[in-house]
N, C-alpha and C positions, 0 to 999 in steps of 0.2 A: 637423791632423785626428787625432782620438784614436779608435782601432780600438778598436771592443767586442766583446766574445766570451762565450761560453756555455759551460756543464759537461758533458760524457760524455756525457748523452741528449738525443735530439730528439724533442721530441713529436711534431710532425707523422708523422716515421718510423715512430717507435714504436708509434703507432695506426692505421696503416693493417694491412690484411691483402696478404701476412704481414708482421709487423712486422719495423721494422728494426732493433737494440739491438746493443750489445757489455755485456750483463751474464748471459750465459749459465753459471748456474753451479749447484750441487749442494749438499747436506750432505755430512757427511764419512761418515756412514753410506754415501753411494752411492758415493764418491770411495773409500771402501776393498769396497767390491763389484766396481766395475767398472773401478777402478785407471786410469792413466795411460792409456790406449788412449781412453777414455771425454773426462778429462779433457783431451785433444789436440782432438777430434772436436767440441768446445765450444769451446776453445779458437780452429781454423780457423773455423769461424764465427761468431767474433765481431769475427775481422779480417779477413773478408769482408766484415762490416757496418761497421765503423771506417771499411775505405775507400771503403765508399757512402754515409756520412755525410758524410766530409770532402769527394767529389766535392757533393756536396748543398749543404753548406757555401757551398763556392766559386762555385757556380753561383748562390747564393743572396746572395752578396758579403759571408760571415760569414767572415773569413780567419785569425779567433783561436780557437781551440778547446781546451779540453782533454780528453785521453782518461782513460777509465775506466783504474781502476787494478787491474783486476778482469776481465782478459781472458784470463788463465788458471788456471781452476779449479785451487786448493787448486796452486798452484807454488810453493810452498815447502817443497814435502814429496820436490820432484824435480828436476832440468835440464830447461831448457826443450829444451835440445837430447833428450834423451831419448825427446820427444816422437813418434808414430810418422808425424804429419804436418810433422814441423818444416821442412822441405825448401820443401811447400809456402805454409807459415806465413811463413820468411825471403822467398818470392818475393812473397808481396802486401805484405808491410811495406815491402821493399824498393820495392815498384812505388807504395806509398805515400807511403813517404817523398819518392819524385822529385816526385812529382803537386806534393806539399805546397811543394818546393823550387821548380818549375818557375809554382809561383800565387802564390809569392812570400805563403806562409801561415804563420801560426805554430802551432806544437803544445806544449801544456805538460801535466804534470801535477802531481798532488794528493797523493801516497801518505798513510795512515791515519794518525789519533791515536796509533795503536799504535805507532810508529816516533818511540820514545823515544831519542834519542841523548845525554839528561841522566841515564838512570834509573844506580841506583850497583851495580844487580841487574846481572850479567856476559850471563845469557842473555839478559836483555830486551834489552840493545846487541846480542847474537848475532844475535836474529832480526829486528832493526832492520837492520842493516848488511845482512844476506841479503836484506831485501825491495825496499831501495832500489837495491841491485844490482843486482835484475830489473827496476825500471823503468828503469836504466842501460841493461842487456842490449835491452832493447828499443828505446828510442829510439837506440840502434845499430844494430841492425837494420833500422831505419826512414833512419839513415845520417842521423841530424839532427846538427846542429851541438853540439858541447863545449864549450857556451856556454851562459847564463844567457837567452841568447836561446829557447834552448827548456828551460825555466828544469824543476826537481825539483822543489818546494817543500815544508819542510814546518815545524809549528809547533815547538820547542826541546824540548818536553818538559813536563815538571813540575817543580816549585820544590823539592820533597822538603823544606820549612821551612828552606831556605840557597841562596836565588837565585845568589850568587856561586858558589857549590861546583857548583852545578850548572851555571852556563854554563861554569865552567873543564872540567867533566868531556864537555859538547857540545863544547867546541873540540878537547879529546884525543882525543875519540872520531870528530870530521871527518877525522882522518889514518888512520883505518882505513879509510876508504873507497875504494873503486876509481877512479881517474880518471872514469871512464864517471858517477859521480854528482858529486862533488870538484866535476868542472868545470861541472856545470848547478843545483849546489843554492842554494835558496834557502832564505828563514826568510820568517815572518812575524806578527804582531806579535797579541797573546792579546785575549780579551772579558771575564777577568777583571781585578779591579783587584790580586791579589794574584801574575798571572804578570805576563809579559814583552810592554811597551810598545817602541816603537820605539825612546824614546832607549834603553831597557834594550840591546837589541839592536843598537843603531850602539856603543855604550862597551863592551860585553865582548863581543859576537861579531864582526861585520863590523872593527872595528880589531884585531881579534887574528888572524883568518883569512880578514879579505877580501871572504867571501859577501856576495850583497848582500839587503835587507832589502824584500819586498813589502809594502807600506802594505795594509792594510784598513781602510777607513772605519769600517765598522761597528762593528769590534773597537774599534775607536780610543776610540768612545763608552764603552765602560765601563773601558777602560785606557789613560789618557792621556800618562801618564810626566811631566805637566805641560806638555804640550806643547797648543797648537791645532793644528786640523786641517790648516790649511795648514803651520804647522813641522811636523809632524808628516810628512805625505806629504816637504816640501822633502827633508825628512834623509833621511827613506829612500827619495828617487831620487837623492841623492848619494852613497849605497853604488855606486848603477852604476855599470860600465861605459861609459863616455861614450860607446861607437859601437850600445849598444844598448839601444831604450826601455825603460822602466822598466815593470812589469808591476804596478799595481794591484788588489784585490778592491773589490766592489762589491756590496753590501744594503742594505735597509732592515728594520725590527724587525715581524714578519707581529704582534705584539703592536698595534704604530700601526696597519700595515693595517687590520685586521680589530675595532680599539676592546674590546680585550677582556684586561685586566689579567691577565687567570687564565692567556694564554699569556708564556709565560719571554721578557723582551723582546729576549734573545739570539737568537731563534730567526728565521730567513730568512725575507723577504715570497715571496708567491707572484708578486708583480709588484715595479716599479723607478716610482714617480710624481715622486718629487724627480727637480731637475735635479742632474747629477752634477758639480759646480764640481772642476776641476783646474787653479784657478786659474789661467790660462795655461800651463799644464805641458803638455808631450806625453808622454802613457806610452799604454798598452792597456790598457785594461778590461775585465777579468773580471767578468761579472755573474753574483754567487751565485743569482740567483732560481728558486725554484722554478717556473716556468714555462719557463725555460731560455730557448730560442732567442723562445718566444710576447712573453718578457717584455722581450726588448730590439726586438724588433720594438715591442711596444707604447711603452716610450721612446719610439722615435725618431716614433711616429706624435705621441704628446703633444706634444715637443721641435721637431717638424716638422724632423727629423736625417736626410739619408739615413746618415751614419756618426757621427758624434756631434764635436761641436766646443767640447768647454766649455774 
């Protein structure tokens, strides 16, 4: 049985009054008015709400999640220890993370485009390395495993017009990292046909440093590496870990949804209608859809799935 799971918001939560969200957050106009004190106080309630989502989650038998990447306003400009709630911050993560441990759930995240570990710029790896740090610092906090299991992920970078110079400058630039990311980071695989395909990514990153390599279907379509989709997915669950499933993304093009050529057919459906073929494979499924938690529900109502078994 293959587990599917949803991005950082819940809709249902989100629209009820008052709502539920972990994306409380500022300009930096307000963030230097009312400084860290402000930025904590958003901070604590967003992982108040993190972990009445994940109990919601569980309750709701949605056991794969990922959390927002964006649970503390402008934390790059500070420690999160610094914080003047942090005491009480470390004890809901902490009380979180058991929940997540004890439902036998999994927690991943996403960090930004902006978390270039290719770029040949010194500061952009500067504040690449700091941000992925804090999502380390945090799923510590949360006391989740240093494992691929509760995976980092994030996409290689840019090509800068020399793919190779660039994956060798990702792989240099992997060893700056803290264990805390090291041991949960992932890659995975681009929507353009001029970056990085899977095989790209199993021949110069994963055999040089190990990481293992999340499949996107979606991406897949406009970057094949000459690969089908079942090679494709194959090779990049044979990056893993053998004791731990393989973690998949999952869209369709809101371009097919919606019959409407003018939208970039990169761009995310609101819903999932195809059936999601994993060939036999077990991994989790990550479902990008803009609907979020609506849009795998709706799946599994088409599929007539209570968890999905392709």
């Amino acid at each position: 049985m293959n587990q599917m799971g949803y991005a950082c918001i819940n809709m249902q939560l989100s629209s009820q009054k008052p709502k539920v969200y972990t994306g409380r957050s500022m300009i930096k106009r307000t963030f230097k008015s009312k400084g860290i004190k402000y930025a904590s106080q958003l901070g604590l309630d967003n992982c108040k709400d993190l972990f009445t989502i994940i109990k919601w989650n569980n309750e709701n038998e949605f056991k794969f999640f990922r959390i927002t990447s964006n649970l503390f306003p402008w934390c790059s400009e500070y420690k999160l220890s610094d914080m003047p709630d942090y005491e009480e911050i470390c004890e809901i993560l902490s009380n979180a993370g058991t929940y997540v441990k004890d439902n036998q759930m999994r927690i991943t995240s996403h960090p930004g485009p902006f978390n270039v570990l290719t770029s040949p710029h010194p500061h952009v790896v500067d504040n690449c390395i700091n941000d992925l740090s804090i999502h380390g610092e945090v799923f510590d906090l949360m006391n989740l495993s240093r494992t691929p299991f509760n995976k980092i992920n994030i996409h290689i970078g840019g090509a800068y017009g020399d793919k190779p110079s660039a994956m060798k400058r990702f792989c240099t630039n992997f060893h700056r990292l803290p264990e805390s990311v090291k041991s949960r980071l992932t890659v995975e695989n681009d929507d353009k046909a001029s970056m990085y395909s899977v095989r790209d990514l199993y021949d110069n990153v994963y055999k040089v440093i190990g990481i293992p390599i999340v499949f996107d279907y979606h991406h897949h379509k406009f970057c094949t590496g000459d690969l089908s989709e079942q090679e494709a997915l194959e090779l990049a669950m044979s990056s893993w870990p053998t004791d731990i499933i393989p973690v998949v993304h999952y869209s369709e093009s809101r371009s097919k949804e919606y019959e409407d050529p003018k939208i970039r057919p990169q761009a995310h459906s609101d819903y999932v209608l195809d059936y999601i073929d994993t060939y036999g494979n077990r991994v989790d499924i990550m479902v990008e859809a803009k609907a979020k938690e609506l849009a795998v529900l709706k799946y599994k109502e088409i599929h007539n799935d209570t968890r999905t078994n392709s």
